[in-house]
Backbone bond lengths (Angstrom), bond angles and torsions (degrees), N, CA, C in turn:
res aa  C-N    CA-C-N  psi(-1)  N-CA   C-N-CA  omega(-1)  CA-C   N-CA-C  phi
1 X - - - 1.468 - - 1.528 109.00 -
2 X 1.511 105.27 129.61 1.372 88.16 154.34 1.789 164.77 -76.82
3 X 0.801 118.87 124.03 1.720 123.34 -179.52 1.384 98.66 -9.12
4 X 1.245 100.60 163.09 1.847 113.39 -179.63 1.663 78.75 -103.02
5 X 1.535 112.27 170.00 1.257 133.71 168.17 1.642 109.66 -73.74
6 X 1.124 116.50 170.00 1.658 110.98 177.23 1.859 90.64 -137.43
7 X 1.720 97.64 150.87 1.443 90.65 -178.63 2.068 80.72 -157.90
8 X 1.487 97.66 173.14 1.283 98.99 -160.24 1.985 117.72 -113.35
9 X 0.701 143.06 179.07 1.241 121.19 178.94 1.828 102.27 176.25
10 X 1.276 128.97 160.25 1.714 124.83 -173.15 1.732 87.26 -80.95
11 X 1.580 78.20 145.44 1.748 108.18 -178.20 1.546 103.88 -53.16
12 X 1.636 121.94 -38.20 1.609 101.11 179.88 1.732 122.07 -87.69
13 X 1.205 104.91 5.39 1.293 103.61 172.26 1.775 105.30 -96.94
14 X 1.450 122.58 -9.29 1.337 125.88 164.07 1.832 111.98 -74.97
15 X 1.325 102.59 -4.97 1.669 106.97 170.22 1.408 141.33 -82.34
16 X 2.055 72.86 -7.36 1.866 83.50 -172.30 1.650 108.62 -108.84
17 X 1.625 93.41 161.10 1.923 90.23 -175.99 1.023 101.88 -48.30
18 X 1.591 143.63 -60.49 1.466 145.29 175.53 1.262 123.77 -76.67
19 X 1.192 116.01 116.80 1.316 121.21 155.86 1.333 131.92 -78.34
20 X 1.593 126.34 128.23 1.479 103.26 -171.46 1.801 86.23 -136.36
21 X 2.084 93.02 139.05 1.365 102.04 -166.24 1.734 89.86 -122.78
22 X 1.662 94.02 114.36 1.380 116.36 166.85 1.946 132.24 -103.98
23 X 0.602 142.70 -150.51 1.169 158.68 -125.81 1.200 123.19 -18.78
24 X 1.679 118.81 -69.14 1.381 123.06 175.23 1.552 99.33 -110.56
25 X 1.291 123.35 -52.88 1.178 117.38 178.51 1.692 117.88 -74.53
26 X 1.515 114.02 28.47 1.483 110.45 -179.21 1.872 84.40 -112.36
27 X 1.298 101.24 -47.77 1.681 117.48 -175.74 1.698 104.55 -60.91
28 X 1.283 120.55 -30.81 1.367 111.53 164.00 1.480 113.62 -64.93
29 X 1.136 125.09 -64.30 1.378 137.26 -162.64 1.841 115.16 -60.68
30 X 1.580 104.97 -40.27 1.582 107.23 158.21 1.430 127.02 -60.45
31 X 1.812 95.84 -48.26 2.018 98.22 -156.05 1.806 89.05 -102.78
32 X 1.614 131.46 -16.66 1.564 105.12 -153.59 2.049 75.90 -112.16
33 X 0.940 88.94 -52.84 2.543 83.84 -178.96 1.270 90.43 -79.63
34 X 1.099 163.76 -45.14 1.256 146.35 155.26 1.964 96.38 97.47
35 X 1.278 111.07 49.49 1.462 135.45 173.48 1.413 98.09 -47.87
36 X 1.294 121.49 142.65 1.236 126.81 171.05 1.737 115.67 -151.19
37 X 1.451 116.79 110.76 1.352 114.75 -173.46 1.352 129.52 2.21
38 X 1.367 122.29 141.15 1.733 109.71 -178.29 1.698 120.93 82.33
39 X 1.841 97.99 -13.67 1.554 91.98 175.71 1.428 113.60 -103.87
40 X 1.122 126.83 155.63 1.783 147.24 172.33 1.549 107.67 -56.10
41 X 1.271 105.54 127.95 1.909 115.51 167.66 1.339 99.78 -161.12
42 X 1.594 97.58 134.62 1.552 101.88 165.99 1.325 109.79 -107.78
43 X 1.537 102.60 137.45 1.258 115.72 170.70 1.688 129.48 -105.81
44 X 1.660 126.69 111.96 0.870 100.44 -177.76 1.687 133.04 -137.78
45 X 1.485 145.66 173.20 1.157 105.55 -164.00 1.516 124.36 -104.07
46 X 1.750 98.74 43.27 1.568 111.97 179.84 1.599 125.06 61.45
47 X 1.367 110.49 7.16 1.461 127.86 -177.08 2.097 105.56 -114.83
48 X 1.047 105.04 3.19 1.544 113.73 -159.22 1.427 131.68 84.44
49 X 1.127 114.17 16.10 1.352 127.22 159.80 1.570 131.44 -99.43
50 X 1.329 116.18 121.69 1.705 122.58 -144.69 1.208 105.25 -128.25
51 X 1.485 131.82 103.32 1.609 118.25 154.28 1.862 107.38 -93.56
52 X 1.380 78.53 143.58 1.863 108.89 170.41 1.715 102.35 -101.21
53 X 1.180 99.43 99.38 1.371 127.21 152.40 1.452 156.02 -78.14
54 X 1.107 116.74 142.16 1.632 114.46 170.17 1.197 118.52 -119.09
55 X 1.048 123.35 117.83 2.204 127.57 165.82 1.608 97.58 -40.07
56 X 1.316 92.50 105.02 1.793 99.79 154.90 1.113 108.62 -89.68
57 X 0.972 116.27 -39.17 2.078 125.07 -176.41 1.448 137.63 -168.52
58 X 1.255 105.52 125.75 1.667 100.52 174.19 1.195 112.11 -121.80
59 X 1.249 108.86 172.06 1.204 135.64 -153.64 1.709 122.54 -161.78
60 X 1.190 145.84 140.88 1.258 132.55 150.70 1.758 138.59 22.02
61 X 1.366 81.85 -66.69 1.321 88.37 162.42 1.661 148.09 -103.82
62 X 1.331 85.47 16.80 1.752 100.58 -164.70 1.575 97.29 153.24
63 X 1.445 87.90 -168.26 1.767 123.98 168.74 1.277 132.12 -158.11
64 X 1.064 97.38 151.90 1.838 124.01 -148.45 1.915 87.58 -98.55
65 X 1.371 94.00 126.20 1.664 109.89 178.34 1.254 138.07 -128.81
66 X 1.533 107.32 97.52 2.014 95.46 -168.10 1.300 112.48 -68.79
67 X 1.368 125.95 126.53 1.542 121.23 153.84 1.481 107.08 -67.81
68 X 1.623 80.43 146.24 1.219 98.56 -171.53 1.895 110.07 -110.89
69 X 1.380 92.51 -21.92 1.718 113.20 -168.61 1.530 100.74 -168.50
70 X 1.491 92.89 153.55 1.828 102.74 -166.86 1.739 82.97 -124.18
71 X 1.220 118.36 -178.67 1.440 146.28 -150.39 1.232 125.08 -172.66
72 X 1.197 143.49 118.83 1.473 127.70 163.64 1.947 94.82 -112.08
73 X 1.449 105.00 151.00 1.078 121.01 173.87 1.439 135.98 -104.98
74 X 1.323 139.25 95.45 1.835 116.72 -135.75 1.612 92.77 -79.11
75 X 1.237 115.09 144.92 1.480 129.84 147.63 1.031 117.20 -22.41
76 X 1.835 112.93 98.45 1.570 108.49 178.68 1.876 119.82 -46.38
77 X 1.298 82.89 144.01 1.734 98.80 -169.50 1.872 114.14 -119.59
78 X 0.747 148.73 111.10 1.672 128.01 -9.67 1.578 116.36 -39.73
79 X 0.974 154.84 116.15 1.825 132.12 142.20 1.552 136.73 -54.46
80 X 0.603 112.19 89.99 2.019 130.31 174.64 1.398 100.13 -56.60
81 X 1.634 102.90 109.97 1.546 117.07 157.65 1.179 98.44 -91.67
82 X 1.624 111.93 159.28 1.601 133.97 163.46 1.581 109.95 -122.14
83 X 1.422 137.37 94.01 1.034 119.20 152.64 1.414 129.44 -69.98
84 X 1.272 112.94 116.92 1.388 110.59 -158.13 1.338 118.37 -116.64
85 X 1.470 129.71 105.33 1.935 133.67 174.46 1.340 99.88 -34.41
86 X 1.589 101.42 123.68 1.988 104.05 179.70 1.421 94.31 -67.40
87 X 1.289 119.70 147.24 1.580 117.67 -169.27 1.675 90.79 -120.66
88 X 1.153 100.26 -177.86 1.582 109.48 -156.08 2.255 99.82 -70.86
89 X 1.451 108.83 167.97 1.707 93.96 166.20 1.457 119.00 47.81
90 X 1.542 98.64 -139.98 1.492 117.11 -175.73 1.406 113.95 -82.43
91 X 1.200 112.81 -30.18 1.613 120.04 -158.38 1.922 95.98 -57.77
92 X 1.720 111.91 -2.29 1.471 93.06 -178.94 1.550 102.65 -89.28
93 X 0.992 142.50 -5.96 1.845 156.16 -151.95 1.573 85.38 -118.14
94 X 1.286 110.39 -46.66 1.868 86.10 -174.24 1.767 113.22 -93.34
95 X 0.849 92.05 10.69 1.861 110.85 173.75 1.403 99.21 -91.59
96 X 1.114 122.27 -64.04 1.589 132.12 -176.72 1.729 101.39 -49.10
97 X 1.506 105.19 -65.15 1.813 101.70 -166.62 1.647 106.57 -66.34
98 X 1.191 131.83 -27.53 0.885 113.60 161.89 1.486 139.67 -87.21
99 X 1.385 122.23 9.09 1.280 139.74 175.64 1.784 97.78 -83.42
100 X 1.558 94.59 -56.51 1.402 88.00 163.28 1.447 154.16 -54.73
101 X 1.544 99.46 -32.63 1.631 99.17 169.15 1.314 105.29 -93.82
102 X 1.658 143.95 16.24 1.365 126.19 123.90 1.292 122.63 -37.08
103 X 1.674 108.61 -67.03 0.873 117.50 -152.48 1.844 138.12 125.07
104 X 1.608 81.86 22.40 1.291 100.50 168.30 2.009 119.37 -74.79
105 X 1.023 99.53 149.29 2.100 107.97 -161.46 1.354 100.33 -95.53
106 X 1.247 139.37 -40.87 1.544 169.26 163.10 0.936 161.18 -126.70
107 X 1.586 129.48 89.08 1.584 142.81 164.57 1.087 125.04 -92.45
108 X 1.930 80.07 131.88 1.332 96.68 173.94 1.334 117.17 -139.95
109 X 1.808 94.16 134.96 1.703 110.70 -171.38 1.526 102.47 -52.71
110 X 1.325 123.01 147.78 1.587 142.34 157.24 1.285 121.98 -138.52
111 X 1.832 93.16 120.18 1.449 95.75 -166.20 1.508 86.89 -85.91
112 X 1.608 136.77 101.92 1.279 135.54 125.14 1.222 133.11 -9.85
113 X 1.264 144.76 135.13 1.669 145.69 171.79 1.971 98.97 -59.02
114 X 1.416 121.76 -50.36 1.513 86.25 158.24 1.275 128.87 -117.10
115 X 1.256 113.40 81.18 1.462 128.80 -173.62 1.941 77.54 -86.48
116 X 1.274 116.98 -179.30 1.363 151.99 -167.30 1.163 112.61 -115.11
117 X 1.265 98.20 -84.10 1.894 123.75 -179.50 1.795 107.80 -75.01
118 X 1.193 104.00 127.62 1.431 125.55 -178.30 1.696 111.64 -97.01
119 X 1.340 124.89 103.18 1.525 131.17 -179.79 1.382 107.72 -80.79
120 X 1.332 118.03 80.25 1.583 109.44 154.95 1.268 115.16 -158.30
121 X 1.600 109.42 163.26 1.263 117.38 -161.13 1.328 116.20 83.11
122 X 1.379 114.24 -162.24 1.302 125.66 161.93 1.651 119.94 -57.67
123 X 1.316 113.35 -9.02 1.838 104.02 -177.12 1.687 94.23 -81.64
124 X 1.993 106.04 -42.77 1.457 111.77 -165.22 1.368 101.61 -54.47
125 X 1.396 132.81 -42.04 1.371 132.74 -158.36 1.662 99.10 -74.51
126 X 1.503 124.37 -48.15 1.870 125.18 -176.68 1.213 97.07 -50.09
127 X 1.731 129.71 -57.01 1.214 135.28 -139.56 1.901 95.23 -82.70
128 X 1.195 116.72 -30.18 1.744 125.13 173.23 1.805 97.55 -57.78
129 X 1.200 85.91 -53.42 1.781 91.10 -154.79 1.711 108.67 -69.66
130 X 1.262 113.02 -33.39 1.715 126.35 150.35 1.575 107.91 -32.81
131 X 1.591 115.88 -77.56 1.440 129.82 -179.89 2.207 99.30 -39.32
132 X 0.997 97.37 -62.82 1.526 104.38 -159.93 1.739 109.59 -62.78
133 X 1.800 109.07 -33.52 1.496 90.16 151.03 1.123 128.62 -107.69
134 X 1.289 125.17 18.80 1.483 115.92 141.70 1.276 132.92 -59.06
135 X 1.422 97.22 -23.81 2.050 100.21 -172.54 1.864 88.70 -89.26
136 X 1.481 127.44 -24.17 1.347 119.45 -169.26 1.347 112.29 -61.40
137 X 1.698 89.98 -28.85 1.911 91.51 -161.10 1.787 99.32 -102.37
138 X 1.172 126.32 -16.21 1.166 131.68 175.24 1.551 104.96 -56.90
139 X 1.445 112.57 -63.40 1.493 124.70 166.54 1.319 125.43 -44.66
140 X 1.379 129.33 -31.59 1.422 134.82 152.37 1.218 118.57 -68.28
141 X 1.162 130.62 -19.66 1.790 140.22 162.86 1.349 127.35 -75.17
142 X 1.425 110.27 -28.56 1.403 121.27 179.26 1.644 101.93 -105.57
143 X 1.387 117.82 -21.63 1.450 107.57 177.02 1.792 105.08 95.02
144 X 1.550 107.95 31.85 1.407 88.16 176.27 1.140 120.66 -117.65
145 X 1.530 109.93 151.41 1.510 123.04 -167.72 1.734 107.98 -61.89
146 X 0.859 141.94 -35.55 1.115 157.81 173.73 1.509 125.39 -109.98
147 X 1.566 107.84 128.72 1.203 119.35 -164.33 1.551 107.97 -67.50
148 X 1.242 143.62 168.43 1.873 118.07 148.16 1.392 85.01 -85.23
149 X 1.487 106.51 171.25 1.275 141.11 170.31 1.778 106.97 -102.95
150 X 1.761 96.41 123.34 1.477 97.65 176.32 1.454 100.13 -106.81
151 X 1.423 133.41 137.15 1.582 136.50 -162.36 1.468 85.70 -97.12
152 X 1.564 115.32 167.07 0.970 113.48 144.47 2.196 132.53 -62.67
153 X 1.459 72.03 168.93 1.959 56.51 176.22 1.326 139.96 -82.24
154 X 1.812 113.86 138.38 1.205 102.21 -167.31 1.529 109.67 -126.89
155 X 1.438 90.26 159.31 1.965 106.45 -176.59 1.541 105.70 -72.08
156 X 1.548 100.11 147.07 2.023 91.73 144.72 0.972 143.18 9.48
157 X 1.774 104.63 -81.43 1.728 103.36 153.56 1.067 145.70 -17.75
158 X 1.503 114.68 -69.83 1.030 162.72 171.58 1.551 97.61 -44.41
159 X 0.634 128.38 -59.91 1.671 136.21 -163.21 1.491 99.38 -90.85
160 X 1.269 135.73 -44.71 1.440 114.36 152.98 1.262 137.14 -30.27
161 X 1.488 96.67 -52.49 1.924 111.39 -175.86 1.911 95.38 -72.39
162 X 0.845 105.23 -47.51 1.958 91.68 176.58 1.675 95.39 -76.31
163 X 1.150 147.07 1.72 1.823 115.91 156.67 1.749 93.91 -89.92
164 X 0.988 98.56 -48.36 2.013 85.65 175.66 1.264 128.25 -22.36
165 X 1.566 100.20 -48.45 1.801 114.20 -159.01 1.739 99.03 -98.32
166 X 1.110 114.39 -27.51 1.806 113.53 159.75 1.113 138.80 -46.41
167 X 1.190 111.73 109.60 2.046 100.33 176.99 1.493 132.74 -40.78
168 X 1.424 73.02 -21.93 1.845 91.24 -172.48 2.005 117.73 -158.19
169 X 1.151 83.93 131.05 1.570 69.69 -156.03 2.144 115.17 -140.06
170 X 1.446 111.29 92.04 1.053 123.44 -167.67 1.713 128.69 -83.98
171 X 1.542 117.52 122.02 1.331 111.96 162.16 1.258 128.55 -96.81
172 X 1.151 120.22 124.34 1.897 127.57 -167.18 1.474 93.55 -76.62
173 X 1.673 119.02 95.73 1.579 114.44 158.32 1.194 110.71 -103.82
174 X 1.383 137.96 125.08 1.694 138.26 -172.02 2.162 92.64 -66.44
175 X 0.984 101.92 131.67 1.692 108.89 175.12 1.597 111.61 92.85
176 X 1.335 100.45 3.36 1.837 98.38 177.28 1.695 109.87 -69.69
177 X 1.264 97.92 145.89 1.684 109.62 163.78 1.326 130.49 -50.36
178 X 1.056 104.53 -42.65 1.584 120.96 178.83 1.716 104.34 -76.11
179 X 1.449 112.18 138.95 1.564 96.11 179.81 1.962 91.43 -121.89
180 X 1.195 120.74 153.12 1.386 120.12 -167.93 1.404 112.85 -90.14
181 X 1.539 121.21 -11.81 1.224 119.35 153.93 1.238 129.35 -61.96
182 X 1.209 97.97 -6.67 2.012 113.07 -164.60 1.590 107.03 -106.89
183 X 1.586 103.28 -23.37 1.952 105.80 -143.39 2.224 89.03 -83.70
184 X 1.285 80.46 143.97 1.298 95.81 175.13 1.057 121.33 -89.80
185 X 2.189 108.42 119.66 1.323 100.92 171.69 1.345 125.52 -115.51
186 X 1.930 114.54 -169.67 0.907 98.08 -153.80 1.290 109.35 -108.28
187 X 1.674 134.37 157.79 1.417 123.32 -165.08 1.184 125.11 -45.04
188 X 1.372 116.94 -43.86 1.609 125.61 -174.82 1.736 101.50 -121.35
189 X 1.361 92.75 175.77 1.632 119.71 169.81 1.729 101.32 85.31
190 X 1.461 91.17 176.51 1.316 101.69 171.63 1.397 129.00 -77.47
191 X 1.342 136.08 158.17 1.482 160.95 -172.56 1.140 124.43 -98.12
192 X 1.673 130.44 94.10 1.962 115.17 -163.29 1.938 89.84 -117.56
193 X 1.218 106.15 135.35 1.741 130.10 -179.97 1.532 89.57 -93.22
194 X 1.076 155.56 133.44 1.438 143.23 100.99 1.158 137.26 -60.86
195 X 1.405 142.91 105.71 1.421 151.75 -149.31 1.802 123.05 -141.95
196 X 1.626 96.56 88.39 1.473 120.62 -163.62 1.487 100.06 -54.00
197 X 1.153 103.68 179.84 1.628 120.83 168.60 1.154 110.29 -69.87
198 X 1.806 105.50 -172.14 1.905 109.11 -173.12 1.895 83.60 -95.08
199 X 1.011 117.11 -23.40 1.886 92.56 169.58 1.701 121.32 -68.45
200 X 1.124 117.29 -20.30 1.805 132.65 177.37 1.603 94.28 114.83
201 X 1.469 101.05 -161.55 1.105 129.33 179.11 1.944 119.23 -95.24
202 X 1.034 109.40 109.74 1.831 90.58 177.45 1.403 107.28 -65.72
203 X 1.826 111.59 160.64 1.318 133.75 -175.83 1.222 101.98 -56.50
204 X 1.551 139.57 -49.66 0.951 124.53 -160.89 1.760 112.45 -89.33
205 X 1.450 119.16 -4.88 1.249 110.89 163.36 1.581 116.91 -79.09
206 X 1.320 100.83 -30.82 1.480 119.67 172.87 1.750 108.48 -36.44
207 X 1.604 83.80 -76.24 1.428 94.90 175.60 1.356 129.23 -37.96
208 X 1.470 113.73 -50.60 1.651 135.67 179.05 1.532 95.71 -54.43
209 X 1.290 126.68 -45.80 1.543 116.99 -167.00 1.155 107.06 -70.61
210 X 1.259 115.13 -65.48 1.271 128.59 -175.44 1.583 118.10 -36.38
211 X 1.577 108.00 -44.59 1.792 116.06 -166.38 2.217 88.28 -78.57
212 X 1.198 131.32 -6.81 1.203 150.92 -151.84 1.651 98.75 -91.47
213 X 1.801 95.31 -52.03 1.341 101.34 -176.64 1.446 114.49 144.08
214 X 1.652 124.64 -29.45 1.209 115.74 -157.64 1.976 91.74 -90.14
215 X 1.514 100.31 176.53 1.407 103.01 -162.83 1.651 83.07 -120.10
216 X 1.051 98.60 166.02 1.618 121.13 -167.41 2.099 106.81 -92.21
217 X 1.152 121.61 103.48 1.578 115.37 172.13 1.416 120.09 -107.12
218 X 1.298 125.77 179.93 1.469 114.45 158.12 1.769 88.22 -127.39
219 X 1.443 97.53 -174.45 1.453 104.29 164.09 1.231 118.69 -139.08
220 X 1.603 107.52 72.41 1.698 125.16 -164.58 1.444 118.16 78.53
221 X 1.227 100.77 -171.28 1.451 111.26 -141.80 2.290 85.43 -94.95
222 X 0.670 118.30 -7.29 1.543 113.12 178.78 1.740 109.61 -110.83
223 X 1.522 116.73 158.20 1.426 112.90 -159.16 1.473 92.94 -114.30
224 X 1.292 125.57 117.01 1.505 141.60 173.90 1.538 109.30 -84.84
225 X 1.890 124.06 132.54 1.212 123.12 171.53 1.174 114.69 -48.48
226 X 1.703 103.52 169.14 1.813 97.65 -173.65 1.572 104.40 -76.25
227 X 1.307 97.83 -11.41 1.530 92.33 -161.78 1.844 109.76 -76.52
228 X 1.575 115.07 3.33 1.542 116.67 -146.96 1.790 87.69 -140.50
229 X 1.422 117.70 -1.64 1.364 113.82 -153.76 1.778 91.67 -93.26
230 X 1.686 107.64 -52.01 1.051 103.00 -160.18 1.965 118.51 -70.43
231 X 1.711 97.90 -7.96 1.239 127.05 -170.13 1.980 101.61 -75.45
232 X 1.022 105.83 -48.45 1.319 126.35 156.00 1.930 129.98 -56.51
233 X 1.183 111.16 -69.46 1.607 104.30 167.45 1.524 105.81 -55.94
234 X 1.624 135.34 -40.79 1.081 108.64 -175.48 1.186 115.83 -73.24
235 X 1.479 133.67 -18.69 1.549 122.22 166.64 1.449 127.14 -53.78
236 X 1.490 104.63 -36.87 1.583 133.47 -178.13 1.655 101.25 -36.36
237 X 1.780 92.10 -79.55 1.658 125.03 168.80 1.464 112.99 -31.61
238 X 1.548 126.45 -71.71 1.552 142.94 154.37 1.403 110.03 0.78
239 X 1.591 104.96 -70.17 1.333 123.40 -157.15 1.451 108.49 -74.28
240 X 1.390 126.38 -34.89 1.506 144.12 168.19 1.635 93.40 -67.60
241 X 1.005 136.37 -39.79 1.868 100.14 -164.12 1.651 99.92 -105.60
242 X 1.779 111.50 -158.25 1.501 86.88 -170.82 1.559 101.16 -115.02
243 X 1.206 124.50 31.83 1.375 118.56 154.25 1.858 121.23 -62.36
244 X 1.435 101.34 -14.04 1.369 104.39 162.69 1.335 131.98 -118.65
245 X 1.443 93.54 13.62 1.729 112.78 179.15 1.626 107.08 -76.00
C-alpha cells in the first residue's frame, strides 16, 4: 500500500481533533495530491510531532482533517551536520534537498575563502530562505518527522567551534589517507561532514580544522561536486550507525 502524503502545519493546531490545512499547503494538498475524503495524510509539525489523518473535507481552500492518532518522533540519534561551501547557482538547493532526503539533521552554509557567491544583504537573506524551503519541502517528500535545521551562515571560526563540540568530526579532502568508509566512529554524540567548494579548501582553513579536531577523509579514489559530496558522506555515516539498522 501506499504511504499517505505528509504535509506540515504549527504544533497547536496538530492538538486539535481537526486539522484544517490552509493556504499554500492546504491548496497543494486539494488541487496538486488531489485528496479526497476518506483518504490518509500525515500531518506534521516538523519538530517530531505527527498526526495520522483522514480528509473529512475539502474545499477551495484546503482540507479539513480528523486525527485519528498522534505520534511523537524522538530526535534522530546520532545527528549529522553538513557544513556545506555555498556552491555556485542552484547546485546549493539541490545539495540541501538531497542532503535532506538522506537524512542529514543540519546545514550549514560556509562562506569558504573560495566560495563564488557572496551572502549578504538582501541576496544573503533570499538565498537562506531558498535553502530553508528546500529542506521544508524535501522533508515532506521523504516523509520526515523532523525538519533539518539550516543555520545561518557561518565563517571559519565558526566552523571550528562546531568541530570542537562534535563527537566526531570530518573534512572531505579528495587524496586523504584516511578513507571514511574505514574511519572509526564513536558510539555516541553527534556527526559534523565538512564539504569545501569546487576550488577545495585553503591550507590555512585546512589547518584551522584540523588543529580544531576533525580528521581529514576522502570518499574514494574519484572527486565528487560539493554539491553531491556532502549528500554522499552522509549516507556513508547513516549506513554505519543504527538509524539505518
Amino acid at each position: 500500500m501506499p504511504q499517505p502524503p505528509v504535509f506540515f502545519a504549527d504544533r497547536a493546531e496538530l492538538q486539535r481533533d481537526v486539522v484544517v490545512l490552509s493556504g499554500a499547503e492546504g491548496r497543494h494538498a486539494a488541487t496538486v495530491r488531489r485528496l479526497r475524503p476518506g483518504e490518509r495524510a500525515d500531518v506534521g509539525d516538523g519538530a517530531g510531532l505527527v498526526a495520522e489523518c483522514v480528509v473529512a473535507a475539502t474545499g477551495p481552500a484546503g482540507l479539513e482533517l480528523s486525527v485519528r492518532a498522534r505520534r511523537e518522533v524522538p530526535r534522530p540519534d546520532p545527528a549529522v551536520t553538513v557544513v556545506q561551501a555555498i556552491p555556485k547557482g542552484d547546485r546549493g538547493e539541490l545539495a540541501v534537498e538531497e542532503m535532506t532526503e538522506v537524512g542529514v539533521d543540519r546545514i550549514v552554509p560556509w562562506a569558504a575563502a573560495r566560495c563564488v557567491p557572496v551572502w549578504q544583504g538582501a541576496r544573503g537573506e533570499r538565498s537562506l530562505a531558498k535553502w530553508r524551503m528546500t529542506a521544508r519541502e524535501a522533508a515532506k517528500q521523504s516523509r520526515r518527522a523532523w525538519i533539518p535545521e539550516v543555520t545561518g551562515t557561518a565563517s571559519a571560526r565558526e566552523v571550528c567551534q562546531a568541530i570542537a563540540e562534535a563527537a566526531c568530526a570530518i573534512v572531505l579532502e579528495p587524496g586523504a589517507a584516511a578513507s571514511l568508509g574505514h574511519l572509526s566512529l564513536p558510539d555516541a554524540g553527534d556527526l559534523l561532514v565538512v564539504v569545501g567548494p569546487e576550488g577545495g579548501i585553503t591550507e590555512q582553513e585546512s589547518a584551522a580544522f584540523h588543529q580544531a579536531g576533525a580528521t581529514a577523509c576522502s570518499l574514494g579514489p574519484t572527486v565528487l561536486r560539493t554539491s553531491t559530496a556532502g549528500t554522499v558522506a552522509a549516507a556513508v555515516l547513516l549506513s554505519r550507525s543504527a538509524r539505518w539498522s
